[in-house]
KEVOFI-782517 format. One line per 8 residues: number of its first residue (from 1); for each residue x, y, z of N, C-alpha, C. Coordinates in Angstrom, 3 decimals. Example, Ala and Ser with C-alpha at 12.3 -4.5 7.8 and 13.67 -1.06 7.14 Angstrom:
2
1) 13.190/-5.690/7.800/12.300/-4.500/7.800/13.200/-3.300/7.800 | 12.850/-2.250/7.080/13.670/-1.060/7.140/12.900/0.030/7.870 .
This chain:
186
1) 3.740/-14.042/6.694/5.083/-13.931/7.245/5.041/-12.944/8.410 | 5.363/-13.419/9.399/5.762/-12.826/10.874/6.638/-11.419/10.684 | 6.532/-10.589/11.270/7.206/-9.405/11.152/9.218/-9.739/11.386 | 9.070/-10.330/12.167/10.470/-11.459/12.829/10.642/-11.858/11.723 | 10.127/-12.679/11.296/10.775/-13.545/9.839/10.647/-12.348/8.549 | 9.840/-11.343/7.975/10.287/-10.377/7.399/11.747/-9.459/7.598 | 11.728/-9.255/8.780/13.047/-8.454/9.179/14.399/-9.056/8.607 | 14.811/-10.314/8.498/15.502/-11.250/7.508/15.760/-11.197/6.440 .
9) 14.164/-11.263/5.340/14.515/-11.141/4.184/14.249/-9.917/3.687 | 15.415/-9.380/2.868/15.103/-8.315/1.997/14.856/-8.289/0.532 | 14.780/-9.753/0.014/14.479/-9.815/-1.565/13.633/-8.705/-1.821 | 12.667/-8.588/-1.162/11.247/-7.504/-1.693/11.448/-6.341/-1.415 | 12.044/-5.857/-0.491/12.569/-4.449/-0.311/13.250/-3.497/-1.807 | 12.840/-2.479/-1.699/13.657/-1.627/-1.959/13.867/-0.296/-1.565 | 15.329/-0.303/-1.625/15.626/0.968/-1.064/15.123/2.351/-1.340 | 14.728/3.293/-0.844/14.201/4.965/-1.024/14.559/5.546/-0.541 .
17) 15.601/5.720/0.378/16.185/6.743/1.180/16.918/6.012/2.048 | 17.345/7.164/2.817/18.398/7.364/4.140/17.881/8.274/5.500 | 17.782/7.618/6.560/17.819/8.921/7.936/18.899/9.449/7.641 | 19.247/10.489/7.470/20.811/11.045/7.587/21.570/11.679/8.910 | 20.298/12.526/9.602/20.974/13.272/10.807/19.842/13.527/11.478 | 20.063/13.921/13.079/18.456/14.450/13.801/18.009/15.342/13.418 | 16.816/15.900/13.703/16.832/17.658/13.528/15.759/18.218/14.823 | 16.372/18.474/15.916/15.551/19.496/16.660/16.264/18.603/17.959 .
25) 15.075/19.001/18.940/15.321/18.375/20.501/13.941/16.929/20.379 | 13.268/17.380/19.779/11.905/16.074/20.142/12.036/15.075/18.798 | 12.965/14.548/18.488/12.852/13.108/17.801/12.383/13.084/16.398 | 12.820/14.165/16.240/12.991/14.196/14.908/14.048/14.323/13.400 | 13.684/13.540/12.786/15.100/13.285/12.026/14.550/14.090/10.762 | 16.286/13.778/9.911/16.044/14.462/8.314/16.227/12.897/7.186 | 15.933/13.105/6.106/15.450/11.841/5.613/16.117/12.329/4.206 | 16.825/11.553/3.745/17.496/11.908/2.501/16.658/10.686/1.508 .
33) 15.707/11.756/0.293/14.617/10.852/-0.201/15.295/10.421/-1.643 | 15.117/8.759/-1.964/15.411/8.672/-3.464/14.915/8.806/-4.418 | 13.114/8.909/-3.952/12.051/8.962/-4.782/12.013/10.313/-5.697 | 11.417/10.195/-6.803/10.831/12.036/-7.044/9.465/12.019/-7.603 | 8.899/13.002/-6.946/9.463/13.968/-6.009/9.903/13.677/-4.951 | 10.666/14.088/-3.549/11.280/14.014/-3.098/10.553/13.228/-2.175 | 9.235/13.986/-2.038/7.726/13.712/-1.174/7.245/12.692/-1.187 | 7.553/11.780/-2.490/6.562/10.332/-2.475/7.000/9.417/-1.343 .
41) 8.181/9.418/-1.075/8.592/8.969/0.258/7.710/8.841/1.225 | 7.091/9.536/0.896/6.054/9.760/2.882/4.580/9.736/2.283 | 4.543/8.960/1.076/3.134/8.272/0.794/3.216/6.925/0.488 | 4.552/5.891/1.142/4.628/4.747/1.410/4.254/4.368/2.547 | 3.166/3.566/2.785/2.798/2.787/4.038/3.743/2.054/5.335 | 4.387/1.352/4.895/5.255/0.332/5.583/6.317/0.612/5.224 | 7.377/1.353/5.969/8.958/2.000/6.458/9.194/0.408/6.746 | 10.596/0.340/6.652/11.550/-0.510/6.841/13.102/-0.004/7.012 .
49) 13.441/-0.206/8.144/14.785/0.370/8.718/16.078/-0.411/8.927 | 17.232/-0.334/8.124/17.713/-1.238/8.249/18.708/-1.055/9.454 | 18.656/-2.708/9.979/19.425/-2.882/11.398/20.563/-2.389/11.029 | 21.479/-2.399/12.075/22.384/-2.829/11.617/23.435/-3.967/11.857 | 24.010/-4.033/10.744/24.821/-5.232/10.062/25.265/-6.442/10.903 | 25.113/-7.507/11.246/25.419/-8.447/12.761/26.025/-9.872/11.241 | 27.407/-9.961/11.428/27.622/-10.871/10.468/27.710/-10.605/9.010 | 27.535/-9.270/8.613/27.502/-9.219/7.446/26.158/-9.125/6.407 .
57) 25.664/-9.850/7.251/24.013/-9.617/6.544/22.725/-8.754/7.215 | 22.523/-8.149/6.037/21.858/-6.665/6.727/20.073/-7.560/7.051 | 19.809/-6.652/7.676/18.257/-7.116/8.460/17.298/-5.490/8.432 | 16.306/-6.293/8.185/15.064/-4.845/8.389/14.409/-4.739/9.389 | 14.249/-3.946/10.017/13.134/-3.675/10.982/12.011/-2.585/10.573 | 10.754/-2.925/10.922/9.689/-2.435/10.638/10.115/-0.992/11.321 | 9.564/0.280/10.939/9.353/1.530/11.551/8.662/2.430/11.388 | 7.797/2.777/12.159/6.749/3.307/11.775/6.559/4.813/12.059 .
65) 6.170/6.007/11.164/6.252/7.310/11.221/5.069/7.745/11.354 | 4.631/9.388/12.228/3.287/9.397/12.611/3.591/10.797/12.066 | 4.361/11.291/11.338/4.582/13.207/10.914/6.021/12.847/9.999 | 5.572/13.732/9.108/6.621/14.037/7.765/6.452/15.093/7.278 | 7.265/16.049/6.573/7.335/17.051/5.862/8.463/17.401/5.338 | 8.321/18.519/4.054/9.353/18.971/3.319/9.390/20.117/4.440 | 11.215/20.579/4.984/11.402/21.231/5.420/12.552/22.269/4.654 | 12.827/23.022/4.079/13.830/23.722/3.433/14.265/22.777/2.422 .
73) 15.150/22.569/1.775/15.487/21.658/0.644/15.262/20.487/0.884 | 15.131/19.738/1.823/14.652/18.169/2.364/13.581/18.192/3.014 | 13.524/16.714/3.827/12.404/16.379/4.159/12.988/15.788/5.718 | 11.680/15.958/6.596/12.131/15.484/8.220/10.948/14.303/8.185 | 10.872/13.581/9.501/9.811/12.657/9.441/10.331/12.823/11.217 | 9.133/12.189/11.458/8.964/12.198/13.346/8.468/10.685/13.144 | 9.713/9.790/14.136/9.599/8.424/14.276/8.453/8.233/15.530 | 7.421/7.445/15.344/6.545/7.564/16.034/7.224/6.662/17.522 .
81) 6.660/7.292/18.773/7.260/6.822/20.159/8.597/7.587/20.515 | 9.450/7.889/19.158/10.459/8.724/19.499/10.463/10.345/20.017 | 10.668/10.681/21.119/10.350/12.103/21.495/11.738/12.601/22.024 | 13.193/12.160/21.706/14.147/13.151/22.384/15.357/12.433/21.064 | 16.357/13.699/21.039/17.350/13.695/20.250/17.702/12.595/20.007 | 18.700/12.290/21.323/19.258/11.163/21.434/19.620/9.671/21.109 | 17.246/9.711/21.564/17.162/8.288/20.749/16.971/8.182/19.060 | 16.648/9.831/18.539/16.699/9.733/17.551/17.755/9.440/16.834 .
89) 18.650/9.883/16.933/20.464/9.961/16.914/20.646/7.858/16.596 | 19.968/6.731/17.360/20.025/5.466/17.143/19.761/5.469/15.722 | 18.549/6.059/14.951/18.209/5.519/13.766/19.057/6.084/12.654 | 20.260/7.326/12.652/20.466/7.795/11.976/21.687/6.823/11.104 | 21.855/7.540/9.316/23.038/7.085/8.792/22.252/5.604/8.550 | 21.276/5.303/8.662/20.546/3.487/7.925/19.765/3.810/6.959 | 19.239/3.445/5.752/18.712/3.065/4.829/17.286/2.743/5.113 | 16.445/3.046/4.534/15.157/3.122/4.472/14.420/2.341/3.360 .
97) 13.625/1.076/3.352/13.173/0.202/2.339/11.841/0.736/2.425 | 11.069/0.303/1.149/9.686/-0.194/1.334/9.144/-1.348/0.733 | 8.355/-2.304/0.793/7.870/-3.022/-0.010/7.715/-2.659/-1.360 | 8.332/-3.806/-2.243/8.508/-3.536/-3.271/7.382/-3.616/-4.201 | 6.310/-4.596/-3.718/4.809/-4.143/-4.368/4.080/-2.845/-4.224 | 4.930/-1.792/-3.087/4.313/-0.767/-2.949/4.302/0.191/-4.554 | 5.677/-0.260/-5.187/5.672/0.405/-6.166/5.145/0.763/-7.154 | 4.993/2.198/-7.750/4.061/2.037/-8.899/4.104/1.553/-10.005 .
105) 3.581/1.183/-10.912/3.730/0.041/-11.769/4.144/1.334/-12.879 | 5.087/0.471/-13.414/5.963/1.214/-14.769/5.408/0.950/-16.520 | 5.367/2.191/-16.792/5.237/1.461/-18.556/6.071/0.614/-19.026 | 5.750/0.088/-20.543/6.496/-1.159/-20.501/7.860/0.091/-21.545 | 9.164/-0.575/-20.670/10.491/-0.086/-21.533/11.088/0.617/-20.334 | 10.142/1.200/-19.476/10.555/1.894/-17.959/11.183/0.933/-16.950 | 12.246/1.735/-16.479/12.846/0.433/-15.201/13.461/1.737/-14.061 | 12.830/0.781/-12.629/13.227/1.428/-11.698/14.988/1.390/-11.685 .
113) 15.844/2.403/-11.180/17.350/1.690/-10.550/17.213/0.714/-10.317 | 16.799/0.469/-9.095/17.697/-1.129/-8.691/17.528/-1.985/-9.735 | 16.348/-1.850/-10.533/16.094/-3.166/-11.274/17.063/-3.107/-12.465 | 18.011/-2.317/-12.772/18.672/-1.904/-13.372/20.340/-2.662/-13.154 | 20.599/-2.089/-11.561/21.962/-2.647/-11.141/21.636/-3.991/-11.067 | 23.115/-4.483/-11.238/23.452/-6.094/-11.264/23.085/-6.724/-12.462 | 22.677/-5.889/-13.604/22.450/-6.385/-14.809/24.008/-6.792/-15.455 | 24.126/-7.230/-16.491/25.271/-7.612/-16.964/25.123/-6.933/-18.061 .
121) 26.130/-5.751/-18.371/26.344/-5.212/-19.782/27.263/-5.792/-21.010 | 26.939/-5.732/-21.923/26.976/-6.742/-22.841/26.894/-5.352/-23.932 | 28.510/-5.323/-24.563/28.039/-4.295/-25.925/28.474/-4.612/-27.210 | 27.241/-4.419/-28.286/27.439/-4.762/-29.463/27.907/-3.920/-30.356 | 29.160/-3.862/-30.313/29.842/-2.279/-31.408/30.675/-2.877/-32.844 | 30.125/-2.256/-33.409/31.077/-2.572/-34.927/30.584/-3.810/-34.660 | 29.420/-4.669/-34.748/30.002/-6.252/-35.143/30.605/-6.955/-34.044 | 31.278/-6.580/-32.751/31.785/-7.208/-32.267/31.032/-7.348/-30.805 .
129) 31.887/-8.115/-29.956/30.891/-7.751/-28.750/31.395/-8.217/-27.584 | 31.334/-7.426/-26.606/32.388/-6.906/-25.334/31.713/-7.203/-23.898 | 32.453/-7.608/-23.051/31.653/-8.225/-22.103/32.068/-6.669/-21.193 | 31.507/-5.791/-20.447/31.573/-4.968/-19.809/32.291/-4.813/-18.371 | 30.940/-6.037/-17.785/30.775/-6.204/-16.416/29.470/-5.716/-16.236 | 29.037/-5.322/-14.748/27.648/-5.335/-14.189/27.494/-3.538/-14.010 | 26.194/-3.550/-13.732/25.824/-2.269/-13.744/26.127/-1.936/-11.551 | 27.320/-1.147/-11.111/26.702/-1.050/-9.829/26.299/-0.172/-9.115 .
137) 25.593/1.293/-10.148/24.901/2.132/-9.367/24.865/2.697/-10.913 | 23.791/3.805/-10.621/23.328/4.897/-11.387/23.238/6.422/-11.094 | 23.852/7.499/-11.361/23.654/9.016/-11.202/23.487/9.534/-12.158 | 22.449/10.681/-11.034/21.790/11.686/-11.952/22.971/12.392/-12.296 | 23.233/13.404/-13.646/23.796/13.778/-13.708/23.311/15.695/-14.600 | 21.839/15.961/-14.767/21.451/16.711/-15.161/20.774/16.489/-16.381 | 21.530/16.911/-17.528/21.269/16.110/-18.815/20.589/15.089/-18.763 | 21.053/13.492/-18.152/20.801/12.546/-18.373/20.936/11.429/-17.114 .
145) 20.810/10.864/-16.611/21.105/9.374/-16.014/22.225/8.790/-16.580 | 23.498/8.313/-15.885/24.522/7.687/-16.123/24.574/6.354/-15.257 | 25.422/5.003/-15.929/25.472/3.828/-15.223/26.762/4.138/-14.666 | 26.815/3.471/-13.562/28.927/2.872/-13.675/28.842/1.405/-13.564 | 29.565/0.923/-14.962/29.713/-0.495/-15.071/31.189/-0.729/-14.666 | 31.071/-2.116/-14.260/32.098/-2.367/-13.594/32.687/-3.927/-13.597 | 33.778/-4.171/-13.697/33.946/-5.360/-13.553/33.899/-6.684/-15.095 | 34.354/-6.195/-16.006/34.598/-6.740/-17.032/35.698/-7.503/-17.821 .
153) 35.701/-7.734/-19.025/36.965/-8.417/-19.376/38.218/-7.620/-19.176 | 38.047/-6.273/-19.585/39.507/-5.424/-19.094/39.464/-4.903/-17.416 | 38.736/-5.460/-16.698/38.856/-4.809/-15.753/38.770/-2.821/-15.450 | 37.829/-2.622/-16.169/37.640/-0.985/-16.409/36.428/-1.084/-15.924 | 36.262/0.191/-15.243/34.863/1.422/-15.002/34.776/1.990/-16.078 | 33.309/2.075/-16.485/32.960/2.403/-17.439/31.776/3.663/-17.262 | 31.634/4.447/-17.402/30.446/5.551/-17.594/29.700/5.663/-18.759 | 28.337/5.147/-18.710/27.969/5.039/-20.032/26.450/5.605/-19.881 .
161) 26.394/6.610/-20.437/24.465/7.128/-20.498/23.332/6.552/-20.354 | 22.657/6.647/-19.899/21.796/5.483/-20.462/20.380/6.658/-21.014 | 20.577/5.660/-21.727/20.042/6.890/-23.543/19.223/5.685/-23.521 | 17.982/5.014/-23.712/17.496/4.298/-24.426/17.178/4.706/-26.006 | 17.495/3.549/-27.309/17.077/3.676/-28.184/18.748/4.926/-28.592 | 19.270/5.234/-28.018/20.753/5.265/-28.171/22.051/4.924/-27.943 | 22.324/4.538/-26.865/22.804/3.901/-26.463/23.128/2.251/-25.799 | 21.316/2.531/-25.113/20.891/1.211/-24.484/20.000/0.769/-26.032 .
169) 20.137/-0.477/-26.458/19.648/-1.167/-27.357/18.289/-1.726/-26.668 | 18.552/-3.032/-25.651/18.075/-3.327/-24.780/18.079/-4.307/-23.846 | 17.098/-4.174/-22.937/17.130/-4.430/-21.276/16.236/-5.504/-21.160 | 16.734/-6.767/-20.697/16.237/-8.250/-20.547/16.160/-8.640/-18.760 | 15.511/-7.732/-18.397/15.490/-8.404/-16.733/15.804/-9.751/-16.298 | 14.567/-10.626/-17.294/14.977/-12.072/-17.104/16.299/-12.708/-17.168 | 16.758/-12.164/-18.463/17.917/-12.937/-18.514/19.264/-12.127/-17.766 | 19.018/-11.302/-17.059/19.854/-10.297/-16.187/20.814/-9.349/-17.130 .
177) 20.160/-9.111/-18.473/21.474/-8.493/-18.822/20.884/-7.284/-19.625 | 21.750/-6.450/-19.793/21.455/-4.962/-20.991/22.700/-4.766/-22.250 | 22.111/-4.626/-23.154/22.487/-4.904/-24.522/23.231/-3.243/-24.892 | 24.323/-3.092/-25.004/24.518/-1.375/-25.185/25.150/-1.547/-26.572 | 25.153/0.168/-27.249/25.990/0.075/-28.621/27.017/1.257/-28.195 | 28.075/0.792/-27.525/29.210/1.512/-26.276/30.475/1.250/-27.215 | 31.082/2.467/-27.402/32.759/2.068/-28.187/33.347/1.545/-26.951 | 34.071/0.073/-26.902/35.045/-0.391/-25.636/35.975/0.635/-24.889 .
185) 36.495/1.415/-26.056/37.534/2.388/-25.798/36.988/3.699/-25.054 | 36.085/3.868/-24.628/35.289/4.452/-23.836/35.302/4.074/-22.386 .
């Protein structure tokens, strides 16, 4: 696949960050990382930058970095060819993919986020069993990892832990859905 015809599809992508803002005079930006440590970010090969939006459907462009580092609580990266504010200032506020085979391979019961959102929660309480809605993001929250489900038979947001082996029963990628033991009234 042509770099042109990659830029199109994003099935394989996944997201790891954000450019957020420049930082200096020579083309260098700050990089808000999803990975942890914060650092694995900048031991992915192939950056992917997303265009932006023409119609509604987002597009990637390849981008390639020649300098990265943790600088004070974050991390900067120097877009390679880029040498003044300005043009750095174009890439900022877009989303940052990488190939999704880049990823490291998970034990079995482990799931990255994304592979997580768009699942369909499904909870089995008392005997009974409650259609939720979908999973559409996840935060850290200290303690633990929290979902927000959304979009169900009552039409409620839901905040629900995700506890495996307490909460989460379990997680069927294939069949897109996660099995919880969630009081509705929650």
């Amino acid at each position: 696949m042509s770099v042109a015809e990659r830029s199109l599809v994003n099935e394989d992508l996944v997201t790891v960050g954000r450019i957020t803002a420049v930082y200096g005079v020579r083309g260098w930006v700050k990089v808000h990382s999803y990975t942890e440590p914060m650092e694995n970010i900048l031991q992915f090969s192939g950056w992917w930058l997303q265009a932006p939006c023409e119609g509604g459907k987002a597009s990637w462009q390849p981008l390639e970095i020649d300098d990265g580092k943790r600088h004070g609580k974050g991390l900067i990266v120097h877009i390679k060819g880029v040498d003044d504010r300005d043009m750095a200032a174009t890439f900022c506020q877009r989303d940052i993919a990488v190939d999704g085979s880049e990823m490291p391979q998970l034990d079995d019961g482990e799931y990255y986020w994304h592979q997580l959102q768009g699942l369909q929660v499904i909870s089995q309480f008392e005997g009974r069993e409650y259609r939720f809605g979908e999973v559409v993001r996840l935060m850290e929250t200290g303690a633990n990892d929290v979902m927000v489900v959304r979009g169900g038979e009552d039409g409620r947001e839901r905040l629900i832990p995700y506890l495996p082996g307490q909460f989460i029963t379990q997680v069927d990628l294939d069949a897109g859905q996660m099995i919880v033991d969630w009081d509705p009234e929650f």
